[in-house]
C-alpha positions in Angstrom: -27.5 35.7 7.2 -27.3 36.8 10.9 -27.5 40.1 9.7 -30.6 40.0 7.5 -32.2 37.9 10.0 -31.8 40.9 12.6 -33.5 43.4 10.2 -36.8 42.6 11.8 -36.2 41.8 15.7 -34.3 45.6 15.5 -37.5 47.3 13.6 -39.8 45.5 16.3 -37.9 46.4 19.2 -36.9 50.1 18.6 -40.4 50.9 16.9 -41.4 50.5 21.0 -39.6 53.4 22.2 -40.7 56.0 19.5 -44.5 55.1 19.5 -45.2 57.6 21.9 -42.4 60.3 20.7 -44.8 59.6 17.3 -48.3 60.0 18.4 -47.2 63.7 19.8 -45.3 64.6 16.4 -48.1 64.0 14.3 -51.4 64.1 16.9 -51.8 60.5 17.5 -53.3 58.2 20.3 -52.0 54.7 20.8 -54.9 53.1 19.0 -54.0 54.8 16.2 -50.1 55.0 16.6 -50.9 51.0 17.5 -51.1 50.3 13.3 -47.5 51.0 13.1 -46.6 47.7 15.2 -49.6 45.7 13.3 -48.6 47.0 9.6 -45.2 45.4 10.0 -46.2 42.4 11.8 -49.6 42.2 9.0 -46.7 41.9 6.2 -44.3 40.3 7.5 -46.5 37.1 8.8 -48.0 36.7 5.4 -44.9 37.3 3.5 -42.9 35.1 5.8 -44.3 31.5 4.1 -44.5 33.0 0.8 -40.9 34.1 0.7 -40.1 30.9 2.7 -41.7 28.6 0.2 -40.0 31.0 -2.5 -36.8 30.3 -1.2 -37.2 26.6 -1.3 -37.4 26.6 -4.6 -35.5 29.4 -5.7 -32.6 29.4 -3.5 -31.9 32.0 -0.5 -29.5 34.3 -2.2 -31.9 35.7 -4.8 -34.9 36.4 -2.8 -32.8 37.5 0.0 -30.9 40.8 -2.0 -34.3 41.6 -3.6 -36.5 41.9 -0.3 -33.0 43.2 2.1 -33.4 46.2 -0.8 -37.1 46.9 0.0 -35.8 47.3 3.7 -33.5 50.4 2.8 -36.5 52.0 0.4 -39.0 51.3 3.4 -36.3 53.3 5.5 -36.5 56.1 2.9 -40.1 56.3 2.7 -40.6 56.6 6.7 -37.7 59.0 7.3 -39.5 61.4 4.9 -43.5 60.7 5.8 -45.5 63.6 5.9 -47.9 62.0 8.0 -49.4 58.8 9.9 -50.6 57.1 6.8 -47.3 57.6 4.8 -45.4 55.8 7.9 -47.8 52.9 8.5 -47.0 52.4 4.4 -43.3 52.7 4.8 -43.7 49.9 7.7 -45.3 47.7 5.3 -43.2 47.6 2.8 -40.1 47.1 5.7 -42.6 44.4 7.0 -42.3 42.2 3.5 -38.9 43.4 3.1 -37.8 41.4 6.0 -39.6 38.6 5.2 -36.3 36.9 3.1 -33.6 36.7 5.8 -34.6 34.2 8.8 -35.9 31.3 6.4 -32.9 31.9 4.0 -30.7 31.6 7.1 -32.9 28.4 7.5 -32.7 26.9 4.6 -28.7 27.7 4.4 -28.4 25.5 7.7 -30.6 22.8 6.1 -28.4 22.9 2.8 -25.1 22.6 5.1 -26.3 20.3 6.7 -26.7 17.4 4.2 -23.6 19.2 2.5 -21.2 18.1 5.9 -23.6 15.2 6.9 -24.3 17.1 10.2 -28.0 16.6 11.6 -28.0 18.6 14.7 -26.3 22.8 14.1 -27.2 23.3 17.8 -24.4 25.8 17.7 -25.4 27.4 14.8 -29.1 27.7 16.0 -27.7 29.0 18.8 -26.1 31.7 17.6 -28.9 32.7 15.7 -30.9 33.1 18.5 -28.1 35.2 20.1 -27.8 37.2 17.4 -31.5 38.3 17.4 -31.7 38.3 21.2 -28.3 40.6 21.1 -30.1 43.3 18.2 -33.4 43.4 20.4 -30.8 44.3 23.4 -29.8 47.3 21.3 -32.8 47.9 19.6 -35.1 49.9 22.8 -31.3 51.8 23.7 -30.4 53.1 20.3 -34.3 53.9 19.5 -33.9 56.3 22.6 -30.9 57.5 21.6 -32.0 58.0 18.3 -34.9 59.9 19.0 -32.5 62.3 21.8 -30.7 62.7 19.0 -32.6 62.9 15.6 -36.1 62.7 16.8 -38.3 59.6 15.5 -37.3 60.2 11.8 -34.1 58.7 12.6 -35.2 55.4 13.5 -36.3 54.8 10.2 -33.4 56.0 8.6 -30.9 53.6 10.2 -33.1 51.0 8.3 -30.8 52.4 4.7 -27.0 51.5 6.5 -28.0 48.2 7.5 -29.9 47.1 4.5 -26.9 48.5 2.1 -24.8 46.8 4.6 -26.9 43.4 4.3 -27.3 43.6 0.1 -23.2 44.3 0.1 -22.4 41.1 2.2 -24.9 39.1 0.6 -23.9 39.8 -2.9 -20.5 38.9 -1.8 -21.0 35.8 0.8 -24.3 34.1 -0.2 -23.4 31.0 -2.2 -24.7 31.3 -6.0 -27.8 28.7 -6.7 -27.8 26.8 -9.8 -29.4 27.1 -12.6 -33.1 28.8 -12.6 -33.9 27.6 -9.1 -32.6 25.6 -6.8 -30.4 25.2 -3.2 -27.1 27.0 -3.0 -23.5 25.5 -3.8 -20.7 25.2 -1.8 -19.4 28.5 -3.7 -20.0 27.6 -7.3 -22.7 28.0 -9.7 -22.3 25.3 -12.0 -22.3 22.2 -9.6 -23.0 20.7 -7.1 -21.2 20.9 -3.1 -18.9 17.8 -2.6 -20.5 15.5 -0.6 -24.4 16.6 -1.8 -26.8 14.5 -3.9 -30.3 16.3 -4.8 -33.4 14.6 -5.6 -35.4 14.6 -8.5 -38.5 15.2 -6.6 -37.1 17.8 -4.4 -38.3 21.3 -4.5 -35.4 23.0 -4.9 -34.1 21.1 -7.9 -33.2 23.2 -10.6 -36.6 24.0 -13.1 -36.4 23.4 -16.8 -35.8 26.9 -19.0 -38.7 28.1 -20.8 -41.2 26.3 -17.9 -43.6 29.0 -17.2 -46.5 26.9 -16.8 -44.6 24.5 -14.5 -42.9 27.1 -12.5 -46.6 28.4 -11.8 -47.9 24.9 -10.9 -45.0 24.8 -8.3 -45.8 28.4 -7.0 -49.1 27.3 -6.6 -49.9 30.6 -7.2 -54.0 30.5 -6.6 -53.1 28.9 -2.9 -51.0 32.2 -2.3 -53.7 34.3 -3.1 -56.3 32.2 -0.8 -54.3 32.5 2.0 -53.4 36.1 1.4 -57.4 36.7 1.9 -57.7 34.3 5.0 -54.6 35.5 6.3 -55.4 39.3 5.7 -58.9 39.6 6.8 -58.0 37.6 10.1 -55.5 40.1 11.0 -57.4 42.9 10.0 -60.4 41.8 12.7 -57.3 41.1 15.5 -56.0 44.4 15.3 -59.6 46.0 15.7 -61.6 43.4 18.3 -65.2 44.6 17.1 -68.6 43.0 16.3 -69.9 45.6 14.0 -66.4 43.6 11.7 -67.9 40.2 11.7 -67.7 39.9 7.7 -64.1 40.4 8.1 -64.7 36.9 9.8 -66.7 36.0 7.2 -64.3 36.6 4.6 -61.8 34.2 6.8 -63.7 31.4 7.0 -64.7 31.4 3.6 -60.9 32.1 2.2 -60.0 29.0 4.8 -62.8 26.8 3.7 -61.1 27.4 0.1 -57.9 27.5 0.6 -57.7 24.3 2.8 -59.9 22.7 0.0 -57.2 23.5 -3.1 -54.3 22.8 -1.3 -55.4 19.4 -0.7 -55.9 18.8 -4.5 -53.1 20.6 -5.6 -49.8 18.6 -7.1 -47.4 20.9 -5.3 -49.2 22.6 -2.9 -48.0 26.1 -1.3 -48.7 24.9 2.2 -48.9 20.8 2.0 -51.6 20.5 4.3 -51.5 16.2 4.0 -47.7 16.3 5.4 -48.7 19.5 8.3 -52.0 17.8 9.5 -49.7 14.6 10.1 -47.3 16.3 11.9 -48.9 16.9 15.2 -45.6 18.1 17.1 -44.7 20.8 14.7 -48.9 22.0 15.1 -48.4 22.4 18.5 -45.2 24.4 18.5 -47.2 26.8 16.0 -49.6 27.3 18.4 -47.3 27.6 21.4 -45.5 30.2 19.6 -48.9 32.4 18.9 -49.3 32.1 22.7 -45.8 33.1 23.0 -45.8 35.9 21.4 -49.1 37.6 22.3 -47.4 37.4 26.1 -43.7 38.9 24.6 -44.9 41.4 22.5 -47.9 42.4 24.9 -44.9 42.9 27.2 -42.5 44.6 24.7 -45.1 47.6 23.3 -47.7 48.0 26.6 -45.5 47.7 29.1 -43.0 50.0 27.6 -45.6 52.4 26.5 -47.0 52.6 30.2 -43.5 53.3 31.7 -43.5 56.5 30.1 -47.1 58.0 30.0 -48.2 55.7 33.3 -44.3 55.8 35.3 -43.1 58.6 33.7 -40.1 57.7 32.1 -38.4 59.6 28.6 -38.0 57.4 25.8 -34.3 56.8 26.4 -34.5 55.4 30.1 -37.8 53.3 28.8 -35.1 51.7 26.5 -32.8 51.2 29.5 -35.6 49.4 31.8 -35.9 46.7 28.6 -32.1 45.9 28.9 -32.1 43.9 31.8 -34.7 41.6 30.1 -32.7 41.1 26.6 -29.0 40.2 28.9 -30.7 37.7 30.7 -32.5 36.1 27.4 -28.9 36.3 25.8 -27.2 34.5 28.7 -29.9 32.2 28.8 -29.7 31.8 25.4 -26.6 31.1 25.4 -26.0 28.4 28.1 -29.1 26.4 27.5 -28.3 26.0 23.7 -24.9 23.8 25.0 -27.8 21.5 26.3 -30.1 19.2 24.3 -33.8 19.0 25.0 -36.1 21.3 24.7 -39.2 20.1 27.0 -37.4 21.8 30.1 -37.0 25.3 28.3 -40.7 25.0 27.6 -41.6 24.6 31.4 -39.3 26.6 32.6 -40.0 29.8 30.1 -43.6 29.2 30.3 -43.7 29.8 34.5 -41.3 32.4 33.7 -44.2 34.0 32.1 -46.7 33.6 34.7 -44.5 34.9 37.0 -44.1 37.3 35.4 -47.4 38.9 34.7 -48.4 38.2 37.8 -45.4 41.0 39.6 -47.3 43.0 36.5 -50.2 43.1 38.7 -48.7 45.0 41.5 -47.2 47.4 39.8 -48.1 51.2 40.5 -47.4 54.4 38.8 -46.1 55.4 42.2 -43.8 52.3 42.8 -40.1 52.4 42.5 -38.0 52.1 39.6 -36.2 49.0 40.9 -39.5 46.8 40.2 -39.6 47.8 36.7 -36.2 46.2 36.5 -37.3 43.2 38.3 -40.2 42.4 36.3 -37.7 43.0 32.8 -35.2 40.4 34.6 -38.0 38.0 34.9 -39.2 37.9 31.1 -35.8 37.5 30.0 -35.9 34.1 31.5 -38.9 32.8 28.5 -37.9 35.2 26.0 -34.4 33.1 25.9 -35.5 29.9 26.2 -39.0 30.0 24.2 -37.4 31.6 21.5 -34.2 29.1 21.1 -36.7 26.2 21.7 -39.4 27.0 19.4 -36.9 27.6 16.6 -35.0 24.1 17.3 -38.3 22.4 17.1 -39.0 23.5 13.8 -35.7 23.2 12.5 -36.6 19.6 13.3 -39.6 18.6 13.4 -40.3 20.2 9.8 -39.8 18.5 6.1 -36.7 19.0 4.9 -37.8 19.6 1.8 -39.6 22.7 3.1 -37.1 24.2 5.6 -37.4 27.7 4.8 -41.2 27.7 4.1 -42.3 25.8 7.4 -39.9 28.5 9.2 -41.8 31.4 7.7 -44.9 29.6 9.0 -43.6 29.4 12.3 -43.1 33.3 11.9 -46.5 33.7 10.8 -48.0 32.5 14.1 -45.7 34.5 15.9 -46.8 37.3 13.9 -50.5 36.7 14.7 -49.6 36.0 18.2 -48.3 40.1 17.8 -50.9 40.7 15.8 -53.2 39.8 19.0 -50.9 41.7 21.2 -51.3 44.8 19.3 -54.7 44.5 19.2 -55.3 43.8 22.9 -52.8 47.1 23.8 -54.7 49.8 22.5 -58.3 48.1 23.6 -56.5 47.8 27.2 -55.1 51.6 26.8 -57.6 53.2 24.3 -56.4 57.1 24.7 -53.8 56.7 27.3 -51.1 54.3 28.6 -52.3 54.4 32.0 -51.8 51.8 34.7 -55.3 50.6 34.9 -55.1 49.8 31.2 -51.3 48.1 32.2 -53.1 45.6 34.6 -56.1 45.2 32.1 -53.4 43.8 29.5 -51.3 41.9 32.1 -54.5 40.0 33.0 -54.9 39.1 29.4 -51.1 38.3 29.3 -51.3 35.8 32.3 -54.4 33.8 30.4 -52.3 33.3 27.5 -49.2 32.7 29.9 -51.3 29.7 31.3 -52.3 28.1 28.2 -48.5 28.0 26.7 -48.2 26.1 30.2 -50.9 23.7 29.8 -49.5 23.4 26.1 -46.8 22.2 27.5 -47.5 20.1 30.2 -49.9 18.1 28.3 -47.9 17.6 25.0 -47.5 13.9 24.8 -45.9 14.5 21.5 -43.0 17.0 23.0 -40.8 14.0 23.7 -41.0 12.3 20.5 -40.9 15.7 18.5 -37.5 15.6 17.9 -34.6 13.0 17.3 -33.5 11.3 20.7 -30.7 13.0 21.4 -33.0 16.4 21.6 -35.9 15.2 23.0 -36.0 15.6 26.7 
């Protein structure tokens, strides 16, 4: 499961390194070179909750193989792309394809968790994190040696090893679900794990054969479809800020206005609005992580893009000024996840951030390599603890009934929090990654940098978010 859940985190990160490499291959600017970042994100943050709430009622092990094996086609179809159209396709279809593995690993925690009787896998989660935070260490260095050595083409086509590598292991590792739908065993596939009671009402109890309609009705198919439009048309308007796109807006509000209005009535909603709307701590760690994430991923594809058009730098030693910022998230990672709470790692990654964009601001084109290094060092500090503490939160603060689903949500907004990124990159850049369009976007990143803060700081609910023993 660590390894499907990597299959994204490694396309983000080594996508960041090649965009430039791309747009010279095949006549690109960064706007346009830009939709290869917001295709995958566009996918995967509407696929995330559909696969998720998939997974809760299918199990992880089937919709995990099937969407690890669009990963290995996607890698097919952008090793071989004739041109800029063909790629942004192929990063689709890798967008939805690694939509399956962080709510299956999810819902596999949540599963072994009433299977042992254990509440709090704070090690588990932990090594999670690490995991990710580890392939997003590797991800900038092997796109750069990649490229040295293959060109761009050959970031794509590492995507067919590790998917074959992912299908193999899960067809032998991931426990066997029973029946037509339901939560994996303990490593059979005609009963139930020792130690495991399921409820009648839960979602991933096992659907009658021959149940079409009532499969449907617990798909809630026309929900998926509604937020498809709102979620689709809202993304399409982020990655091109514009007025002359105002219907796009339009279409949103109208898709919203009917989705919100059919989940509420439905017997088994897609997204049950009722239980979210009453969970005001898991709301606000949605929207802390679309700030989040408009400030990482701001970070990860503009800041990288102006160290080599605006500093200079090849692809490979771009890769090598983002390493520094992965080690310290993994350290971080890894010694604040021994420790409960997750109110301090809040505070403490979202002045991190400030701090952060703020050295942004005095960097030159002209300066010396060292404060490239310094300012990498510096985001390391949020993007360990954010990332461990938005991800505990959920795990916790969501129903357990809809584990997987309500992590793939939390993916979403992460996704749109990208989506805003990408979006706010190639407006600050337009033509070229200069380093007036660099401080442009770091202004941008500090404003969202001060609302995760104020997020924080004023969260009456953060304390009582989680169980005591995780709450401060």
């Amino acid at each position: 499961m660590m390894l499907g859940s990597v299959l994204n985190p490694i396309n983000s990160t080594i996508i960041a390194v090649t965009l430039i490499p791309i747009g010279d291959a095949l006549g690109a600017p960064p706007a346009r070179t830009a939709w290869l970042v917001s295709a995958l994100y566009l996918a995967t943050a509407l696929g995330q909750p559909v696969v998720g709430r998939l997974i809760d009622i299918f199990g992880p092990r089937r919709l995990f193989l099937v969407s690890t094996s669009l990963v290995g086609i996607a890698g097919v179809i952008g090793t071989l792309a004739p041109n800029l159209g063909v790629l942004i396709a192929s990063r689709v279809l890798l967008g939805f394809g690694t939509c399956a593995g962080y709510p299956a690993a999810m819902a596999l925690l949540r599963s072994e968790s009433r299977r042992t009787g254990r509440d709090s896998p704070g090690g588990v989660l932990t090594a999670l994190a690490v995991a990710n935070q580890t392939i997003a260490v590797i991800g900038p260095l092997l796109g750069g040696l990649l490229v040295g050595l293959g060109g761009w083409r050959a970031t794509f086509a590492l995507n067919v090893p590790l998917a074959a590598a992912a299908v193999l292991l899960g067809l032998l590792r991931l426990p066997k679900e029973t029946g037509t739908g339901g939560s994996p065993d303990a490593g059979t596939e005609d009963s139930p794990a020792a130690g495991t009671e399921r409820s009648p009402a839960s979602p991933t109890t096992a659907l009658p054969p021959g149940r079409a309609g009532h499969l449907a009705a617990r798909l809630d198919l026309p929900g998926m479809a509604l937020f498809a439009a709102m979620l689709v048309s809202l993304l399409l308007f982020l990655m091109n800020l514009h007025l002359r796109d105002w219907y796009l807006l339009a279409i949103a509000a109208a898709a919203s206005a009917a989705f919100g209005a059919r989940e509420l009535r439905a017997a088994t909603p897609f997204i049950d609005l009722r239980v979210l709307g009453g969970n005001t701590p898991l709301l606000i760690t949605y929207g802390r992580a679309l700030v989040a994430y408009v400030v990482s991923y701001s970070f990860l594809y503009g800041f990288t893009q102006w160290t080599e058009e605006g500093f200079g730098l090849s692809p490979f030693h771009a890769g090598l000024v983002q390493i520094p910022m992965f080690l310290v998230a993994i350290g971080v990672s890894i010694v604040s996840g021994r420790r409960e709470g997750v109110r301090a790692k809040l505070l403490v990654g979202g002045l991190g951030q400030v701090a952060a964009c703020l050295v942004m601001l005095t960097l030159t084109g002209a300066g010396p390599v060292w404060m490239l290094i310094l300012v990498a060092v510096i985001f390391g500090l949020p993007q360990g603890l954010n990332n461990l503490a938005l991800q505990n939160s959920v795990y916790f603060q969501a129903d357990p009934e809809r584990t997987a689903s309500s992590a793939g949500l939390l993916r979403t907004f992460a996704y749109v929090g990208s989506m805003v990124a990408s979006s706010t990159t190639a407006a600050s850049f337009g033509q070229r990654a200069d380093t007036g369009g660099m401080h442009h976007l770091a202004w941008i990143m500090l404003g969202a940098a001060v609302l995760y803060l104020l997020l924080t700081v004023f969260d009456r609910a953060l304390g009582r978010a989680l169980p005591p023993a995780q709450a401060n």
